[in-house]
N, C-alpha and C positions, 0 to 999 in steps of 0.2 A: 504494500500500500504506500504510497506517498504522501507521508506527513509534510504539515509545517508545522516549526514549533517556534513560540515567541517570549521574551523577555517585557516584559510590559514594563517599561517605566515613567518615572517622571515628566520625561523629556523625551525620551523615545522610546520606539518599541523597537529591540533587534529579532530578527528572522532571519530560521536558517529550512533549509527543508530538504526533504531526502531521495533518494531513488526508488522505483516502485520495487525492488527489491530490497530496501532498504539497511542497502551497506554502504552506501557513501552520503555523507551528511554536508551540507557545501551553507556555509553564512550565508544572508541575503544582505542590502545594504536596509537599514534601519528605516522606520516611518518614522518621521519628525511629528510627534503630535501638535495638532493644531486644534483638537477639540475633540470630547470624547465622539460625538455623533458623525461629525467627518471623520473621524480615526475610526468608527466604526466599520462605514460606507466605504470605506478605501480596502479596510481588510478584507471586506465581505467582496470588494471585485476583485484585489488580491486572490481570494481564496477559489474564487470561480475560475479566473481566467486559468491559474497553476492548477488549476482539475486536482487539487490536494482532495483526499478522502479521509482525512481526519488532521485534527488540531490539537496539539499540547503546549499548554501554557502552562507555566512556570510561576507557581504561589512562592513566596517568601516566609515559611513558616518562621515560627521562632525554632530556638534552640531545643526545647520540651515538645515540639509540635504545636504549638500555642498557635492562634489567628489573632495578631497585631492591627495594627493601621493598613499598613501595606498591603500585606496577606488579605485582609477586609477589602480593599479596595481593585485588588486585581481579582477575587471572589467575586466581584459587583461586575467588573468586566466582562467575566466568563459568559455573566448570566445574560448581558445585553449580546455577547457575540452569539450566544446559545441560540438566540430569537434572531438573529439576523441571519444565520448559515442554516442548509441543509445537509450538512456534514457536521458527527461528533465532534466535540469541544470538551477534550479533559485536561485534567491537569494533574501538573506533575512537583512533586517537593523541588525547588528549586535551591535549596538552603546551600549555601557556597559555589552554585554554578559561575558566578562572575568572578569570583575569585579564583576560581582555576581557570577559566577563560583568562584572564588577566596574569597572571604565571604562562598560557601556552603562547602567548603573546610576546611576551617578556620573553621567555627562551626562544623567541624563535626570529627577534629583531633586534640588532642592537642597538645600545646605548646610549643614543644622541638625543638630542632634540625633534631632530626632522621625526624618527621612529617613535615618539612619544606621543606626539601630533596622532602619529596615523595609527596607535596604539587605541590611544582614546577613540578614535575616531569609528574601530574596528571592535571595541569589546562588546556592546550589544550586540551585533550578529553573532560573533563569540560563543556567548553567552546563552544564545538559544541552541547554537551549535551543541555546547555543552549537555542543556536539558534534552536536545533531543536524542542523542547518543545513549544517553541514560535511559529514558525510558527505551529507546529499541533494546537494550541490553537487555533493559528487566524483561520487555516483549518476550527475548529469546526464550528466557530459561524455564 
């Protein structure tokens, strides 16, 4: 099947998505959020156009599994994307995906300025890359 999976945040959402066989996971570049309702409408042609047949997004639980602000808010998400697609929308623990998105980064660019720019630039898709990996894993087993 060919997921997309996305990093919901503040400022942007990264997206990465997979092969319908799904062993290669490739970042997409980021939606710049501009409002929840256009951020909706965008994912929802997003998600048409890429004929993706399922969606995992990435909750921020706490450390204990707790549902915080964050967590609460990208929960609210779901539920508006729920009602906008015809295709599954689950979610996945995303607890540290950006922080190791941001170390395969770090090792994998060096250490200047320029590569720091395009570090930041690149950790949301990253980051969905991350959540989506994860859950195909678990898929697997």
């Amino acid at each position: 099947m060919r997921f997309l999976a996305l990093d919901y945040g503040s400022r942007r959402i990264g997206r990465a998505h997979c092969d319908a066989f799904e062993i290669v996971v490739t970042p997409d570049e980021p939606l710049e959020r501009v409002g929840r309702e256009k951020d909706l409408a965008a994912l929802a042609r997003y998600i048409e156009e890429g004929e993706f047949e399922g969606v995992v997004v990435g909750v921020p639980f706490g450390r204990d599994g707790e549902i915080g602000k964050a967590a609460a808010n990208v929960l609210e998400f779901v539920e508006a994307l729920r009602a906008r697609v015809r295709v599954p929308v689950l979610t996945w623990d995303e607890r540290f995906s950006t922080v190791a998105a941001a170390e395969r980064l770090r090792v994998a660019a060096p250490n200047s300025a320029r590569f720091k720019r395009e570090r930041k630039r690149r950790i949301d898709g990253a980051a969905a890359a991350v959540i989506l990996e994860e859950f195909l894993s678990a898929r697997k087993k």
